[in-house]
C-alpha positions as CSV (number, residue, x, y, z in Angstrom):
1,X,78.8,3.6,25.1
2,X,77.1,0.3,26.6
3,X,74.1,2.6,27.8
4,X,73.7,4.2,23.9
5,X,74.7,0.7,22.6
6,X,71.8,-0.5,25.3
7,X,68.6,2.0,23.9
8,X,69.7,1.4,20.3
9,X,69.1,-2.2,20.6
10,X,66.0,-1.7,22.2
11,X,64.5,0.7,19.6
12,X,66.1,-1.8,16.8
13,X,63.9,-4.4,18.5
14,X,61.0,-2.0,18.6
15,X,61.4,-1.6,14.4
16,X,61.7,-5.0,13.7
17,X,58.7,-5.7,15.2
18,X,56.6,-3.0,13.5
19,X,58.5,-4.3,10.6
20,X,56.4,-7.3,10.4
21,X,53.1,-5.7,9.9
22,X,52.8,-6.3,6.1
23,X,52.9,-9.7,6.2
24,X,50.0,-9.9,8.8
25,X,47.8,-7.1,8.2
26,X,44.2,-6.7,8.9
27,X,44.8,-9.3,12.0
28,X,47.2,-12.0,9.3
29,X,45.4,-12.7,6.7
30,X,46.9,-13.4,2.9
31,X,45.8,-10.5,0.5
32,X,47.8,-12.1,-2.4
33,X,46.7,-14.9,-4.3
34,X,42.6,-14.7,-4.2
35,X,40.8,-17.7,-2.7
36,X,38.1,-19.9,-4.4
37,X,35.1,-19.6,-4.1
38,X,33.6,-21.8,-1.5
39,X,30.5,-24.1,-2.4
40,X,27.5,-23.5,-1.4
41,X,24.8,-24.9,0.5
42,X,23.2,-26.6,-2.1
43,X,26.5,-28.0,-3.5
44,X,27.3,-25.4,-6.6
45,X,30.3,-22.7,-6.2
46,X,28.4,-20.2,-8.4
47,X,29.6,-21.5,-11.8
48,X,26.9,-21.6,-14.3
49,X,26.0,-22.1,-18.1
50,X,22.8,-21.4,-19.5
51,X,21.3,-22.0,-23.0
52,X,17.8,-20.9,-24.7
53,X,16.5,-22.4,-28.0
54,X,13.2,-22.9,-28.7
55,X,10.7,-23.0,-25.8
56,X,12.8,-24.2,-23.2
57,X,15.9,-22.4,-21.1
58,X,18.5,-24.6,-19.2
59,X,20.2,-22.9,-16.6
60,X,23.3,-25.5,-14.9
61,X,24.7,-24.5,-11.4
62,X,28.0,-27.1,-10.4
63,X,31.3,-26.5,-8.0
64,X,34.5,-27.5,-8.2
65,X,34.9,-31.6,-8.3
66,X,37.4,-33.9,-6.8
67,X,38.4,-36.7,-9.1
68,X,36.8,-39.4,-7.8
69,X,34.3,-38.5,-5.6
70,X,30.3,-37.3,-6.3
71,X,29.8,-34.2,-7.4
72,X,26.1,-32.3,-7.8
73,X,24.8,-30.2,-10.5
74,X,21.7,-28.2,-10.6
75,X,19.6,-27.6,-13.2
76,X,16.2,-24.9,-14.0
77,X,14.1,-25.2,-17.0
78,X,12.0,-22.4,-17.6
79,X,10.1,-21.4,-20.1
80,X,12.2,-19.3,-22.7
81,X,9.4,-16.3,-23.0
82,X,7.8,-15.8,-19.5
83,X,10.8,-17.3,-17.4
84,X,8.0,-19.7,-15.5
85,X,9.4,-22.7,-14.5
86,X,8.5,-25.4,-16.3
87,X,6.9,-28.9,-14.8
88,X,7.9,-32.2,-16.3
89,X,11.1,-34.1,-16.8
90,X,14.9,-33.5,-17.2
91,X,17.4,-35.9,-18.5
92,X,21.2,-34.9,-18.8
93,X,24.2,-36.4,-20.3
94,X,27.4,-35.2,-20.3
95,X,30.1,-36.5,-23.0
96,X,33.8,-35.6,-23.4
97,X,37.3,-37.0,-21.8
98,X,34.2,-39.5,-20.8
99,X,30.8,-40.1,-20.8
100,X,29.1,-39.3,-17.6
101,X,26.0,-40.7,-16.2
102,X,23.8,-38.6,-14.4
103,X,21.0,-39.6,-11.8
104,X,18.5,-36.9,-11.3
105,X,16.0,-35.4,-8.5
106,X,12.9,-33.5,-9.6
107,X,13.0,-30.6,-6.2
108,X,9.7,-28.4,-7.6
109,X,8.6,-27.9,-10.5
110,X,11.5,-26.4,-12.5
111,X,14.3,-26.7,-10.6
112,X,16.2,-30.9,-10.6
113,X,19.6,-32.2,-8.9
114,X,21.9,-34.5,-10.3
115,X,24.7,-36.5,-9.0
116,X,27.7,-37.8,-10.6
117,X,31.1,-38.7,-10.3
118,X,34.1,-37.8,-13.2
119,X,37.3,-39.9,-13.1
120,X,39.0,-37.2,-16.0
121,X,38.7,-33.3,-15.6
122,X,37.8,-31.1,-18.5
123,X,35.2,-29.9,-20.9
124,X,32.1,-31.7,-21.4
125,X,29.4,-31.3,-23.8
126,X,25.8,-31.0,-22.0
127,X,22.6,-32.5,-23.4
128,X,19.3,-32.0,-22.2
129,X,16.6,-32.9,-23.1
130,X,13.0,-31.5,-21.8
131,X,9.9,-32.5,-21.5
132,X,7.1,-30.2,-20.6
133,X,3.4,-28.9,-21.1
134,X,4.9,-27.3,-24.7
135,X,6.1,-30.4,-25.9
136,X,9.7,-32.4,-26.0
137,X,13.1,-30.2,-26.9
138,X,16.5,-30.8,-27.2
139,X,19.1,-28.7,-25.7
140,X,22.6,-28.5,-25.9
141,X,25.9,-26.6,-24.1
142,X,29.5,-26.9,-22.5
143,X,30.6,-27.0,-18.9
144,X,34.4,-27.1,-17.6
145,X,34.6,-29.2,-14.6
146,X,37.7,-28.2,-12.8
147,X,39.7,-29.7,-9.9
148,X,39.0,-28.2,-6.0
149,X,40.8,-26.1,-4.4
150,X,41.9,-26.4,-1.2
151,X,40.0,-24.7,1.7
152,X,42.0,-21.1,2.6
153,X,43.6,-20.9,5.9
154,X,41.3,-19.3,8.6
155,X,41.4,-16.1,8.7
156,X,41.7,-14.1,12.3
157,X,38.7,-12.6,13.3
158,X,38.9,-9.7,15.8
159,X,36.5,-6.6,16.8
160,X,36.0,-4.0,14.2
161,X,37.4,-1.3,16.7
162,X,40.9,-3.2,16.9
163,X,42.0,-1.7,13.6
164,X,44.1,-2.9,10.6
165,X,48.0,-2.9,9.9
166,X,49.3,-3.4,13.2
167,X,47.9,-5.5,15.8
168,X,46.5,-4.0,19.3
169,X,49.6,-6.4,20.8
170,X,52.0,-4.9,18.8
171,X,50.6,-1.0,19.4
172,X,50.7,-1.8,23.1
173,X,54.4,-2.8,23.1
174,X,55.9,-0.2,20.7
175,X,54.1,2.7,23.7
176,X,55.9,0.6,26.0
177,X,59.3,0.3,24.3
178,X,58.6,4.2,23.8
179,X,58.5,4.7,27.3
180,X,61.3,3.0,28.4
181,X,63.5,4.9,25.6
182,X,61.7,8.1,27.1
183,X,62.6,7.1,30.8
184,X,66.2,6.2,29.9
185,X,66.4,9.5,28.0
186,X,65.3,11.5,31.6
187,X,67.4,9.1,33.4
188,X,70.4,10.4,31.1
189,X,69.7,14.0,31.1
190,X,70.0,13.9,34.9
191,X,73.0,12.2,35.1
192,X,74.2,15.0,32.7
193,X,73.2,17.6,35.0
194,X,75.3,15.7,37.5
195,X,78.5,15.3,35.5
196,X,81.8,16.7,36.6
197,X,83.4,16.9,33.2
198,X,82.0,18.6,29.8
199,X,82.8,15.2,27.7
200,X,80.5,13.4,30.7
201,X,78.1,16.0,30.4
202,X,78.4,15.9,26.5
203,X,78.0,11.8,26.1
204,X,74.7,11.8,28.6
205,X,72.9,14.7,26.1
206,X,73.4,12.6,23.2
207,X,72.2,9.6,25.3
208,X,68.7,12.1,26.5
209,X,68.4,13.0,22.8
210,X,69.0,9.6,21.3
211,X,66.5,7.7,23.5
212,X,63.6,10.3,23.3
213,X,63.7,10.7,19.1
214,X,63.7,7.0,19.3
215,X,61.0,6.7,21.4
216,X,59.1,9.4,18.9
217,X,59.6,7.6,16.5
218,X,58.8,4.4,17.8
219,X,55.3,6.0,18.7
220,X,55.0,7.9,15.4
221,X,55.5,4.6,13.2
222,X,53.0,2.7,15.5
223,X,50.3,5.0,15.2
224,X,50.6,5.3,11.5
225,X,51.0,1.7,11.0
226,X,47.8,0.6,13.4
227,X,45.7,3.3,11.6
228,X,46.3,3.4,7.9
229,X,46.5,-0.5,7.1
230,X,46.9,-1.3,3.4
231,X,47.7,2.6,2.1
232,X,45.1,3.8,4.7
233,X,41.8,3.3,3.7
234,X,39.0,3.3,6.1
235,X,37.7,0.2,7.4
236,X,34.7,1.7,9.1
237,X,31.1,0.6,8.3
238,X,30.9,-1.4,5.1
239,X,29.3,0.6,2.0
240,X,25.0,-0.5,1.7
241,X,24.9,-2.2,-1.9
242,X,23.4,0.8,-4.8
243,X,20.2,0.6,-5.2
244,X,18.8,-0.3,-8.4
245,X,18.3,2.8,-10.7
246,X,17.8,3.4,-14.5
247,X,20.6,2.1,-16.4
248,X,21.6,-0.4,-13.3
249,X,21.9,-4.1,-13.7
250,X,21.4,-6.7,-11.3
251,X,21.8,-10.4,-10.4
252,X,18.8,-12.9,-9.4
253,X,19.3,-16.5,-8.9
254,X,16.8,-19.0,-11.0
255,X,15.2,-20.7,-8.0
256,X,14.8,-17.1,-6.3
257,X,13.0,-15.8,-9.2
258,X,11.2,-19.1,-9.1
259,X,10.5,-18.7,-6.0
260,X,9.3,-14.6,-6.2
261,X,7.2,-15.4,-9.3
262,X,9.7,-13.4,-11.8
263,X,8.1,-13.0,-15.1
264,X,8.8,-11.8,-18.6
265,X,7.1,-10.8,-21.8
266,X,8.3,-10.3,-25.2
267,X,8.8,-6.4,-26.7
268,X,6.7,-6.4,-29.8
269,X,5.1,-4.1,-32.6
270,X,1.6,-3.3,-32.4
271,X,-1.2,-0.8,-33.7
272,X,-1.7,1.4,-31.5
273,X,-3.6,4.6,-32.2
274,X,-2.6,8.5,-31.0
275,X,-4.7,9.5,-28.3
276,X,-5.3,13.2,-26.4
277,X,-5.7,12.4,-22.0
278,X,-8.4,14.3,-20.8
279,X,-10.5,14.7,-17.7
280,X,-14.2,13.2,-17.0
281,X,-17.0,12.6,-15.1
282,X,-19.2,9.8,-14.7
283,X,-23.2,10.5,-15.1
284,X,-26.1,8.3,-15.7
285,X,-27.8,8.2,-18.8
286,X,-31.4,9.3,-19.1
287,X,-33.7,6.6,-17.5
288,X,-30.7,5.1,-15.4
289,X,-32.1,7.3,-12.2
290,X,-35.7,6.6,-10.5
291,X,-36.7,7.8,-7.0
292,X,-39.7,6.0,-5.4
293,X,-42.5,8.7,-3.7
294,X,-44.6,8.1,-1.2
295,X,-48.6,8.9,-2.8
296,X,-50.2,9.3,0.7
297,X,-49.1,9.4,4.4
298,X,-48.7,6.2,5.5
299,X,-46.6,3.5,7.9
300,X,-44.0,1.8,5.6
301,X,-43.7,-2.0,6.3
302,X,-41.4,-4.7,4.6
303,X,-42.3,-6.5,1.6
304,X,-44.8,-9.5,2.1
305,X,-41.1,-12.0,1.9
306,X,-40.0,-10.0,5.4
307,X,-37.1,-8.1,3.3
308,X,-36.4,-4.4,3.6
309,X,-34.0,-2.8,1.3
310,X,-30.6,-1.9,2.2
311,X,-28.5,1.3,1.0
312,X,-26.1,-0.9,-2.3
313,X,-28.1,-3.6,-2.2
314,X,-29.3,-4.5,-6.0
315,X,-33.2,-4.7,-7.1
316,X,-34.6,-6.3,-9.7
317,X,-37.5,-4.7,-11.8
318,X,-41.2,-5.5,-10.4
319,X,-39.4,-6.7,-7.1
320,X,-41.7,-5.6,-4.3
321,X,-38.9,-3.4,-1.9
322,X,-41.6,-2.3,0.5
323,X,-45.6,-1.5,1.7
324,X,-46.7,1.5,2.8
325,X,-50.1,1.1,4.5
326,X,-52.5,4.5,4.7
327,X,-53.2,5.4,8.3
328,X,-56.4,6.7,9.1
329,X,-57.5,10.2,10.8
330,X,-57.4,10.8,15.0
331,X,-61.1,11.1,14.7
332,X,-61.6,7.8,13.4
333,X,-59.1,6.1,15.7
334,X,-61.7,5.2,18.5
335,X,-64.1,3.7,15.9
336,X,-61.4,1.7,14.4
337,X,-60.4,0.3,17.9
338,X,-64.2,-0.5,18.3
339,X,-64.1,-2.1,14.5
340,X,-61.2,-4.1,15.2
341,X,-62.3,-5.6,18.8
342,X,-66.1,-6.7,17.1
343,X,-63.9,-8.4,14.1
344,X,-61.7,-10.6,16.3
345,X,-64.8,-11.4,18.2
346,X,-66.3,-12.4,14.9
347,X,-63.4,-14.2,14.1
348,X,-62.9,-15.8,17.4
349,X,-66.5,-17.4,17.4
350,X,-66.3,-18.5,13.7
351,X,-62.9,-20.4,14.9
352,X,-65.4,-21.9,18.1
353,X,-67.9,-22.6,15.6
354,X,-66.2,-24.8,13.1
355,X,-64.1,-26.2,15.9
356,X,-67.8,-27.9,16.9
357,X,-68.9,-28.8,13.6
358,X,-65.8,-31.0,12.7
359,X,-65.9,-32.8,15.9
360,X,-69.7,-33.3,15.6
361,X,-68.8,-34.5,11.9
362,X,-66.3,-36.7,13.3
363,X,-68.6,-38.4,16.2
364,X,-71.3,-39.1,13.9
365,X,-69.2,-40.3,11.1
366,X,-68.2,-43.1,13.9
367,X,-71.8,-44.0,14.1
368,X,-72.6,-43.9,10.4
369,X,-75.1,-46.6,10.7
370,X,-77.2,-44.8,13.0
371,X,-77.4,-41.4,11.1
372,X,-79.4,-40.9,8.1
373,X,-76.5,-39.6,4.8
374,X,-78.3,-36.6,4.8
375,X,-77.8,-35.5,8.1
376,X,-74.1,-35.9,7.4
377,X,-74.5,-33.7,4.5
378,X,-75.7,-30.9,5.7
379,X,-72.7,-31.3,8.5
380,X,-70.3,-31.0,6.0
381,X,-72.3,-28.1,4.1
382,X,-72.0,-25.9,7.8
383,X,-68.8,-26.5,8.3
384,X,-67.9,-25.0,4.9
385,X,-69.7,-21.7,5.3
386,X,-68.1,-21.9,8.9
387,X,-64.2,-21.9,7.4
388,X,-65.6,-19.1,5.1
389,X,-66.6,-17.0,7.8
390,X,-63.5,-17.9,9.8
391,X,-61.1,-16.7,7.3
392,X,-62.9,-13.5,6.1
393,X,-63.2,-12.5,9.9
394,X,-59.5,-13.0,9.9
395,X,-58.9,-10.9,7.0
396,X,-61.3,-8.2,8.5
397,X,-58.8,-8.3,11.7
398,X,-55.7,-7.9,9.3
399,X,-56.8,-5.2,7.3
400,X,-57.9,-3.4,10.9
401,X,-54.6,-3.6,12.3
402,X,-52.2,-3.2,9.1
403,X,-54.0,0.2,8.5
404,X,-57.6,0.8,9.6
405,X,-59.1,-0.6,6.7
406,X,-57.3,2.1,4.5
407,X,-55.2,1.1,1.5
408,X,-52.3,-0.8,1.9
409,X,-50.0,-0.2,-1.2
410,X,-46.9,-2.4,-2.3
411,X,-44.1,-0.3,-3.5
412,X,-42.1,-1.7,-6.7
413,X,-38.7,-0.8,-8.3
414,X,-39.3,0.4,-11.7
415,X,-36.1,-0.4,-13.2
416,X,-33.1,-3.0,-12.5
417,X,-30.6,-1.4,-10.6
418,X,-29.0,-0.3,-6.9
419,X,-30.1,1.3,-4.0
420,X,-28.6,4.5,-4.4
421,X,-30.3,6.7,-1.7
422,X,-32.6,6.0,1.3
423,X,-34.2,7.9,4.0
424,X,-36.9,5.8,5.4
425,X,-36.8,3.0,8.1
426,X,-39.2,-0.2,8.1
427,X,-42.1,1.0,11.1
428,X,-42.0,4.4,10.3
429,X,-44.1,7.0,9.3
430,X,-43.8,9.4,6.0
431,X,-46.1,11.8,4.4
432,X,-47.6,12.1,1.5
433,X,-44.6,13.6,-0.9
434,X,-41.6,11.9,0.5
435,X,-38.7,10.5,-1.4
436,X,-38.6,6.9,0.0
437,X,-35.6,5.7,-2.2
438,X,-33.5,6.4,-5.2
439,X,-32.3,3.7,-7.5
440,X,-29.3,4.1,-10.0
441,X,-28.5,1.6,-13.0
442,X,-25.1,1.7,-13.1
443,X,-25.0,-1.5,-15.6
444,X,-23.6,1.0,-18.7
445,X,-23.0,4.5,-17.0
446,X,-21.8,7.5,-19.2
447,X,-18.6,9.7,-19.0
448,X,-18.4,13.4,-20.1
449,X,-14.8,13.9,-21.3
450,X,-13.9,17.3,-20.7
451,X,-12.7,18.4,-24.4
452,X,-11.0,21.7,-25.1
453,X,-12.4,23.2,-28.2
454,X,-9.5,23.7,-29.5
455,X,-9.1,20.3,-29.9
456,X,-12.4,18.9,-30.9
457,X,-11.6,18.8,-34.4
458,X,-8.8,16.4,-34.0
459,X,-10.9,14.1,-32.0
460,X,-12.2,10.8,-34.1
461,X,-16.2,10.9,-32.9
462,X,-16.6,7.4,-34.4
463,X,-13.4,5.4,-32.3
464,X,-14.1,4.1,-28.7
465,X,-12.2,6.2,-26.1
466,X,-10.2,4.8,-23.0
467,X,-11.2,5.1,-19.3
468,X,-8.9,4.7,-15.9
469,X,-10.1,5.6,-13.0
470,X,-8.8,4.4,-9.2
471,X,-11.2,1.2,-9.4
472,X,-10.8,0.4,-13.0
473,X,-8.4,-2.2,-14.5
474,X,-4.9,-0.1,-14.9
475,X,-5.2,-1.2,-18.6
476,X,-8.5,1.0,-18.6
477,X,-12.4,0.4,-20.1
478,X,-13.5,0.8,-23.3
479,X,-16.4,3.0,-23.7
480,X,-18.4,4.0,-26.9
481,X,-19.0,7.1,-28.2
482,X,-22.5,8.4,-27.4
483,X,-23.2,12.0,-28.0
484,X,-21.4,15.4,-28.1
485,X,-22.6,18.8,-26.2
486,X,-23.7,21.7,-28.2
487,X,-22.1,24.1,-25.9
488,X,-19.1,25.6,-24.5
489,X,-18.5,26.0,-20.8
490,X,-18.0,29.6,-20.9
491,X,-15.6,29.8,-18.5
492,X,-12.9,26.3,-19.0
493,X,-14.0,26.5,-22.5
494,X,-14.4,23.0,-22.8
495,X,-16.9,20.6,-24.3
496,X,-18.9,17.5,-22.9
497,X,-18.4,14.4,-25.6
498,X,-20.4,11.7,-23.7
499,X,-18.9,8.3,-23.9
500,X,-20.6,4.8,-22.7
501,X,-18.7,2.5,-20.7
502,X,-18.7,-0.9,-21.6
503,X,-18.4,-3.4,-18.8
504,X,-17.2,-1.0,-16.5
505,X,-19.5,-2.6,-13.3
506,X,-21.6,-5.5,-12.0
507,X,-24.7,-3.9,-10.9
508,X,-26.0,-7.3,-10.5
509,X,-23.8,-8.5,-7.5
510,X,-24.2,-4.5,-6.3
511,X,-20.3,-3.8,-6.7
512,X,-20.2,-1.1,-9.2
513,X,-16.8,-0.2,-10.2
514,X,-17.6,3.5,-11.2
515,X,-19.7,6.0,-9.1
516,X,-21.7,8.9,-10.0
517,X,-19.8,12.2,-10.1
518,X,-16.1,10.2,-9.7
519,X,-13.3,11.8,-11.8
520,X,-12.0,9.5,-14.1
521,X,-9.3,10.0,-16.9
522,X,-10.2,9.9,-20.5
523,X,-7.8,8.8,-23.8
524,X,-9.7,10.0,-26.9
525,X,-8.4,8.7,-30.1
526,X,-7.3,11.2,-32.3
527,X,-7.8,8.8,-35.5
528,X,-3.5,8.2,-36.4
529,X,-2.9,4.5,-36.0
530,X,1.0,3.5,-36.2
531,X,2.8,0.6,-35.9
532,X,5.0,0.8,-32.7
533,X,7.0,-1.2,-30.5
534,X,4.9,-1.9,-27.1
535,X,5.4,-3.2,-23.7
536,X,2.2,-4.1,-21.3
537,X,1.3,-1.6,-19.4
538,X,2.0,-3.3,-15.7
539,X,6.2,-3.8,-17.1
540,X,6.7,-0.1,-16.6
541,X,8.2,0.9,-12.9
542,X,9.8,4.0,-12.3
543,X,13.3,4.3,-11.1
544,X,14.4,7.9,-9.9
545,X,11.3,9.2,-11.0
546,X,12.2,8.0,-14.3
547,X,9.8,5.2,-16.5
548,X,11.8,2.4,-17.1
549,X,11.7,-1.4,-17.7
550,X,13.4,-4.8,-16.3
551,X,15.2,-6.4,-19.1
552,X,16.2,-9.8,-18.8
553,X,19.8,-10.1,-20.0
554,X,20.8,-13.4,-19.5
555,X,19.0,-16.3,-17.9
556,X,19.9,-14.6,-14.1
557,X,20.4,-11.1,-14.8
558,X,18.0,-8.2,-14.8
559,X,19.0,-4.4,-16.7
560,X,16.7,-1.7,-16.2
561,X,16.5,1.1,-19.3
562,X,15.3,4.3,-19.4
563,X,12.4,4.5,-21.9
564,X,9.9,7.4,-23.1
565,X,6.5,6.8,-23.4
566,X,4.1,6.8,-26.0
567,X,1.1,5.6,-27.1
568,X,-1.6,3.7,-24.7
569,X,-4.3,1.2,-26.3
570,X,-6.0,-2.0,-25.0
571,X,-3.4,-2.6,-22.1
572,X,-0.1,-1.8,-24.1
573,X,1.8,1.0,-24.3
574,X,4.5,2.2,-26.9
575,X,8.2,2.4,-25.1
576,X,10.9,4.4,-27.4
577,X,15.0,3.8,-26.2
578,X,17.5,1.5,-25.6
579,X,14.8,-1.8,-26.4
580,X,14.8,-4.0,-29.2
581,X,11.8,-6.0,-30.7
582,X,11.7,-8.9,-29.2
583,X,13.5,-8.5,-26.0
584,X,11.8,-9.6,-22.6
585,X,10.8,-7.6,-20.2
586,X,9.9,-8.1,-16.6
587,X,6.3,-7.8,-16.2
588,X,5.4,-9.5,-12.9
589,X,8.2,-9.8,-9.8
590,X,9.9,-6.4,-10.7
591,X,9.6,-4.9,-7.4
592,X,11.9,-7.3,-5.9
593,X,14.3,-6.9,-8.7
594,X,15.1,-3.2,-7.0
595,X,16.7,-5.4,-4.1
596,X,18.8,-7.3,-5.8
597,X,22.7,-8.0,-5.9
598,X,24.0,-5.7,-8.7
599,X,25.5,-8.1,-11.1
600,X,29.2,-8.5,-11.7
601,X,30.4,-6.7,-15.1
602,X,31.6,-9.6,-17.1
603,X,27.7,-10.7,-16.5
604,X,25.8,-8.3,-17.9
């Protein structure tokens, strides 16, 4: 009886242990009352209060506050309808169990931090007032300043792999209180074996048996407590926060979306008028392409200002691009070398010759008294028709070696435009026939929308269409209606209605914005105007392949909706769901919006 007494002890020790997991689980931590929330680094505990009226918002950030002692409130003004913050000044006063005196910090622009201490806890009434670029405007709103709570006990911080309900200690001695049940159990069924009398034998089976379904259970309710902490749920990795979808709402603090450049734009009703998308090509108009020819076989030289043309680069009308200078025939080429070598001569001894005559002049001009005026005269007469000679033996030479004394002609561009083609160096030679360059005027270039016929009655011919295209503004070009094609591609049975862009490139600066031949899309206008409710185009983001917009909620909370697209004109485009006339929408920062916390649901 002492041994049975003796193991039930031990395994009642063993249970009371395991008995104490509830009050420590997950490593002795208090699941019960919650804790508050701690303040943060820059002194608020996430409470906030925000009002709108007029052109301003307020947004105030505090924490709890100890009687007594400072606490600090912060404060963001932005601008009610595009959320920028707003630069100027910020004066609060708070009134209510007492009047409060604020002093205040300008941080950045938009963003301030005030100080204060409250001898009496309890609601205050808030008034701001702002003054920015828009003018001066008084704002108005409630806080509750409440008392601190104390700081939580630490909490136990162990390695994810030592579990929950029961701690690694406590696991370890339950096995070994197991064991020992289990090795009194073996020790008893032996002594059985050796018993004299059946009650022996009898007492030490129960004693076996007793100590081993202890020890079972010992093991059983260790393994279950250690592994299913808190009704078993799994504490493995931690869930990755949703990512933002359609129909999601999230939560973006004021100095972040400061910071990120959030902004917003009002939902409101335009005109916009129906239009058909089509496909088209850019082409020239007549007159917009020129290629330059060479008229003879010829060396082509740069222009007389050392400049050759480059393949882009932009010409101006009348602008000399190049010279092409006529080479002569292999018969004459010994002649010439003869013609050229008796012209520097000339112009060699004409140089000689003058050189002598102004330093004669010069001598005798120091002697002036001793030489008769006329003598001097004539001096000055010879060394005039010796300069002549000079520089048309020079001019001889040049003409020999530029191109035999063959013509020598300056090649012009015809038109303003760019270089569009080139297949000539400077120093070479071309023949008579060859296409030296090709220059496009890109300034107002045409588009052929690609019209089914079936739909060319519906068309308005007298409304501008839209054009997008990879290098266009996403908004699109305007473009004017030009012409329509008699004809019908027989075989896509469409028809060419020419449109000219406006705008659509600076040939000047050579950075055309459309090229020949590039696809571009086409909205025609089919001539129905309505009044619809538009965003700008750029607000639209798609969210599971779905087009959507950022709604701003409250002043730091973001809801994206599902919408159905409509109409597209002059940069806005008609959104039908779940959006209201006037509601702002995200139209710059959203990207970073998919990122963000997803707001709590009393918040959105």
């Amino acid at each position: 009886m002492a041994r049975a007494a003796a193991v039930t002890l031990v395994a009642a020790l063993g249970l009371s242990a395991l008995g104490q997991g509830p009050a420590s689980a997950h490593g002795g931590e208090d699941h019960g009352e919650a804790a508050a929330a701690a303040p943060s680094a820059t002194g608020g505990a996430g409470l906030t209060t925000a009002e709108t009226r007029g052109m301003y918002e307020l947004l105030l950030r505090w924490g709890p506050v100890v009687v007594g002692r400072p606490f600090v409130i912060e404060a963001f003004v932005a601008d009610a309808l595009t959320n920028a913050p707003v630069a100027g000044e910020l004066k609060l006063a708070l009134s209510g169990p007492e009047t409060l005196t604020l002093e205040g910090t300008a941080l950045s622009p938009g963003q301030y931090r005030f100080t204060a201490t409250a001898a009496t806890l309890g609601r205050y009434t808030v008034t701001a007032t702002v003054r920015g670029q828009a003018g001066v405007d008084l704002l108005t709103t409630e806080l509750t300043l409440a008392s601190a709570v104390s700081e939580p006990a630490p909490i136990a911080v162990r390695d994810a792999g030592k579990g929950g309900g029961v701690p690694l200690l406590w696991l370890v001695l339950a096995l070994v209180l197991a064991a020992v049940l289990a090795a009194l159990g073996y020790l008893a069924g032996r002594r059985a074996r050796r018993a004299k009398t059946t009650s022996e034998v009898e007492r030490s089976a129960k004693l076996a048996a007793t100590a081993i379904l202890l020890g079972g259970v010992l093991v059983v309710i260790a393994v279950d407590r250690h592994a299913g902490a808190h009704g078993g749920e799994d504490h493995g990795a931690p869930t990755p926060p949703p990512v933002a979808s359609a129909g999601n709402a999230v939560r973006l603090p004021k100095d972040v979306q400061f910071l990120l450049e959030v902004r917003t734009l009002d939902a409101s009703r335009r005109t916009l008028t129906e239009r058909r998308r089509v496909a088209g090509t850019v082409t020239l108009p007549p007159g917009a392409r020129t290629t330059l020819v060479a008229p003879f076989t010829g060396r082509l030289e740069a222009a007389p200002d050392g400049g050759f043309p480059r393949l882009g680069e932009a010409v101006k009308r009348g602008q000399v691009v190049a010279v092409l200078a006529e080479l002569p025939i292999a018969a004459d080429r010994a002649g010439l070398a003869a013609e050229r070598a008796r012209a520097a001569a000339q112009r060699d001894g004409a140089a000689a010759t003058l050189r002598a005559l102004r330093l004669d002049l010069r001598r005798k001009r120091n002697i002036a008294s001793l030489v008769a005026a006329q003598e001097l005269t004539d001096l000055e007469a010879a060394i005039g028709r010796a300069d002549a000679e000079l520089r048309g033996a020079r001019a001889a030479v040049d003409a020999l070696t530029l191109g035999g004394g063959a013509t020598a002609l300056q090649i012009t561009a015809p038109i303003d435009g760019i270089i569009g083609t080139m297949s000539v160096t400077p120093g070479g030679t071309v023949e008579a026939g060859t296409v030296l360059f090709e220059i496009v005027d890109l300034a107002r270039p045409w588009v052929a929308a690609k019209v089914f016929e079936a739909d060319l009655r519906r068309i308005d011919r007298t409304a501008s269409a839209l054009v997008m295209g990879d290098d266009l503004p996403p908004e699109g070009v305007s473009a004017t209606p030009i012409a329509m094609s008699p004809t019908v591609d027989p075989v896509t049975r469409t028809v060419d209605v020419i449109y000219a862009l406006d705008g659509a490139t600076d040939a000047a600066a050579g950075t055309p914005s459309v090229r020949v031949n590039q696809f571009v899309r086409v909205d025609l206008p089919l001539g129905d105007s309505h009044d619809v409710l538009a965003v700008p185009v750029g607000a639209i983001v798609e969210l599971d392949g779905v087009p959507s917009l950022w709604l701003k909620t409250r002043a730091e909370v973001f809801a994206a909706r599902p919408v159905a697209l409509g109409r597209r004109e002059g940069g806005f485009v008609e959104v039908r769901g779940d959006i209201r006339q006037g509601a702002l929408v995200v139209v710059a920062g959203s990207p970073f919006l998919r990122g963000a916390a997803p707001a709590p649901v009393e918040a959105r």
